[in-house]
N, C-alpha and C positions, 0 to 999 in steps of 0.2 A: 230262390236259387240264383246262382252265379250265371251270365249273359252263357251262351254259344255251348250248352250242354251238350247238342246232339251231336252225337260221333259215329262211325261204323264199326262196327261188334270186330270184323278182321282186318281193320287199313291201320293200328295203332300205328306209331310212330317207335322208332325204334327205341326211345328213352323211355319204356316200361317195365316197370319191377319183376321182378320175378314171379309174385303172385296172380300177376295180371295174363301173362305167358302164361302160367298154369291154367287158367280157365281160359285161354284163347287155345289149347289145345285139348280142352275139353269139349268146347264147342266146335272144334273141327271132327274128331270123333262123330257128334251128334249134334251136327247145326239145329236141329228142332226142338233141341234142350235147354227150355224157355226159364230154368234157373240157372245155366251155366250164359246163357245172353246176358242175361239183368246182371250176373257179378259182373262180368265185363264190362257192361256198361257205366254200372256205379265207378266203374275202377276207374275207367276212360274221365265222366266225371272229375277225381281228384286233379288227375294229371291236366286240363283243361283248367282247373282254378289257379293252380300253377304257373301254366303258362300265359294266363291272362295277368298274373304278377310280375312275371319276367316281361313281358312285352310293354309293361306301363312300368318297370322299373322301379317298381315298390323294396323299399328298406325293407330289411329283418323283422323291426317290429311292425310294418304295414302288411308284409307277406304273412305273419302270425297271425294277425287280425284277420286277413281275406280268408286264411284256413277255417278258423276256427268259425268266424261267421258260415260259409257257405257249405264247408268239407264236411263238419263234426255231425251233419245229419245224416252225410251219405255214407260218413264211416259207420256209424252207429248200425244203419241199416246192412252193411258188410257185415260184421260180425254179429249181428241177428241172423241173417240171413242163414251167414256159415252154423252158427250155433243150431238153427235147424235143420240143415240140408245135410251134418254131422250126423242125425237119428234116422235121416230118410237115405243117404247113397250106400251104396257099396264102398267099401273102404280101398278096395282094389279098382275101383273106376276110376276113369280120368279125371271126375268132378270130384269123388272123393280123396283122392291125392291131392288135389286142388284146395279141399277146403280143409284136411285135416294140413296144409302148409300152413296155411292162413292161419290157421288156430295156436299151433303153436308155436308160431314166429308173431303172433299178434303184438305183441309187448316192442317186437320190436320194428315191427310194421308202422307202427302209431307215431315213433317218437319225434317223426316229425313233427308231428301237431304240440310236441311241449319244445321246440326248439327251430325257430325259422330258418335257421342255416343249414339243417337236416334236409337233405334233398328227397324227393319221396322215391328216386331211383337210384339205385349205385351202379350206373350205366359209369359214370364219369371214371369212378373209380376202378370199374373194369378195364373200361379202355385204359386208364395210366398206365395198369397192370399189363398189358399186353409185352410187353418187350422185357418183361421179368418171364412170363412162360415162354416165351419164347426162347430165350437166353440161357434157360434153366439147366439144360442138358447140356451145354459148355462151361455152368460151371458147378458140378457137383463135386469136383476135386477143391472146392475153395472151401475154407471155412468148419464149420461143425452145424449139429442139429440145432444147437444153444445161440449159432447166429440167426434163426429164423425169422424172432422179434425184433431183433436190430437193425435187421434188414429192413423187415416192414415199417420199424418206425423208421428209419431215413428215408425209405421212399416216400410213405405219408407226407412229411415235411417239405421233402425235394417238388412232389405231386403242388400240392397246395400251393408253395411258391409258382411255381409256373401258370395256373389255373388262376391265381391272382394278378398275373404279371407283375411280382415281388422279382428283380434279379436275385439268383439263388447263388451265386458265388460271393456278391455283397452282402448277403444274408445271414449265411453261412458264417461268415468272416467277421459279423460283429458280434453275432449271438455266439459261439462256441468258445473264444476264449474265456476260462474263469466259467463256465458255465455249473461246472463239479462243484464250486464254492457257492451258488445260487440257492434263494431259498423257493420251496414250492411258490409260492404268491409273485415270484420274482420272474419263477420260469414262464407263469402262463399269460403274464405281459408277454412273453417273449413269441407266441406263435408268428407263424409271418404275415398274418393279417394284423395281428394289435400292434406288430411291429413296423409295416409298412406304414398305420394309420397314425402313428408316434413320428414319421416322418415328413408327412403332409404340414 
């Protein structure tokens, strides 16, 4: 296993997924619910292999590799685990709303581990979001239902630019003219990561 595994079951840090919150409020419920600790703990786990990436500064493909070496057994044991803690909770318990999340968001819980730029939390992407819900109710007289996606793709774009330190009005300004005339293969040069990295 990866160096510095030990963590405490309730001190996470605030950059945990939502499934993890799920069984940190199962074990508040019933601190002496010695399979609602151990998911926690596995979970704490991932996020520690993690962060020992970011703090040594590991590339995509190095961060892929420290997953997969050290994560892929503790994920494993996650979804065994859930797969039988499924036939033993209550479905209306705090552990079983916990793992029946787990269960079917699995697919999309994992897909970090086949993509190293996948973050295992969407903490980031909450926070960007913050000043869209907030903003929300000043402006519901803008637009239709049919802008929802529009929206959230130019945020996505606007988000990522700034989270790379890409200037987003330089950005903006070379990628969108002519973009309508672009082919697929042309456009996903165009993110603002392969774009800033086309500048270097």
């Amino acid at each position: 296993m990866a160096p510095c595994l030990k963590s405490s079951v309730l001190s996470g840090a605030p950059d945990k997924a939502h499934a993890r919150r799920k069984f940190v409020d199962a074990v508040k419920v019933n601190p002496q619910d010695a399979a609602a600790v151990a998911m926690v703990t596995r979970l704490d786990a991932l996020f520690l292999i993690d962060r020992d990436a970011r703090g040594r500064a590991l590339c995509a493909d190095e961060r892929k590799a420290q997953r997969q070496q050290y994560a892929e057994e503790w994920l494993q044991e996650i979804h065994e685990s859930c797969l039988g803690l499924s036939r033993e909770v209550l479905p209306r318990s705090a552990l079983g709303q916990a793992v029946a999340y787990t269960l079917n968001m699995w697919a999309k819980l994992r897909r970090c581990f086949d993509y190293a730029e996948v973050e295992l939390s969407n903490n980031l992407a909450e926070n960007s979001m913050r000043g869209v819900a907030l903003g929300r109710k000043n402006w519901l007289h803008l637009g239709s239902t049919q802008a929802g996606p529009k929206v959230a793709a130019i945020l996505s774009v606007v988000e990522s630019s700034r989270r790379l330190g890409v200037p987003v009005k330089e950005y903006l300004a070379a990628v969108l003219p002519g973009l309508n005339r672009r082919t697929l293969s042309e456009v996903a040069n165009l993110t603002p990561a392969r774009w800033s990295a086309g500048r270097a």
